[in-house]
C-alpha positions in Angstrom: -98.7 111.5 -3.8 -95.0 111.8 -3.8 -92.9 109.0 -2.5 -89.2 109.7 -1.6 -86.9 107.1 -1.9 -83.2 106.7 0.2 -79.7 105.7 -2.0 -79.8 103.0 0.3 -83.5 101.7 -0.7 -82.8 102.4 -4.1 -79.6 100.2 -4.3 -81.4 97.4 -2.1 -84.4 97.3 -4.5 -81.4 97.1 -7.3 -79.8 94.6 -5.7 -82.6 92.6 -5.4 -84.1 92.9 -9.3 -80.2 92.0 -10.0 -80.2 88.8 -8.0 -84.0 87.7 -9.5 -82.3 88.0 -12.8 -79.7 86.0 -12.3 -81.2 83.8 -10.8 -84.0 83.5 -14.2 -81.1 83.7 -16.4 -79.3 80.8 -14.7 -82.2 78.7 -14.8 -83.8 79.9 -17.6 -84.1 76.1 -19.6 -85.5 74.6 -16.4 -88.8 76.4 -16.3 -90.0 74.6 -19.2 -89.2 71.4 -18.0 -92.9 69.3 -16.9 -93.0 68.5 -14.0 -91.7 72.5 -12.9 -89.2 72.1 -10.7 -89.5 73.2 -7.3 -88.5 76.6 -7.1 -87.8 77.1 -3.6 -85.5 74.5 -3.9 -83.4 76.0 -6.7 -83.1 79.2 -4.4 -81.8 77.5 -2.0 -78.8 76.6 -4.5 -78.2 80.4 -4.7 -75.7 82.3 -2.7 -76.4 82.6 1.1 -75.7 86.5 -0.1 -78.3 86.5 -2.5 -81.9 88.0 -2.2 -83.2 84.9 -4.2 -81.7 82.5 -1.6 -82.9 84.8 1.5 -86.7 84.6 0.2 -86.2 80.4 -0.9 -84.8 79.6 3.1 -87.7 81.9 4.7 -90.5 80.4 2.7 -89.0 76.6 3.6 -88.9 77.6 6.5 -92.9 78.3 6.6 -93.4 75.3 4.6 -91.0 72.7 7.0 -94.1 73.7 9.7 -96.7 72.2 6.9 -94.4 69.2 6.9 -92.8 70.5 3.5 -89.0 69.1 3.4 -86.2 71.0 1.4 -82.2 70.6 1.6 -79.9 73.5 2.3 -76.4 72.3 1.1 -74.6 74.7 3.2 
């Protein structure tokens, strides 16, 4: 099977590989830390512009319905 791929997917899935990096690189010393901190929380301290954030604000937004609470600075 053969799978074709746009600029514009390509640069997206770059885009989004660089923004997961950053984001591990940043935080890199707190994923040791006991208790883990709350990921989706970090994200949310990400850029609006960044894929990291994007994914951290949907999946609160899933979790605020389970009674989950996270803050959004912005």
């Amino acid at each position: 099977m053969v799978t074709f791929y746009t600029a514009s997917c390509i640069f997206k899935d770059l885009k989004v590989i660089a923004d997961f990096h950053h984001f591990a690189s940043v935080n890199a010393h707190r994923f040791v830390e006991k208790p883990l901190p709350d990921l989706i929380q970090l994200g949310l301290s990400e850029s609006t512009e960044s894929e990291v954030y994007k994914l951290a604000q949907r999946k609160a937004s899933q979790l605020a319905s389970e009674g989950k609470l996270y803050l959004d600075w912005r």
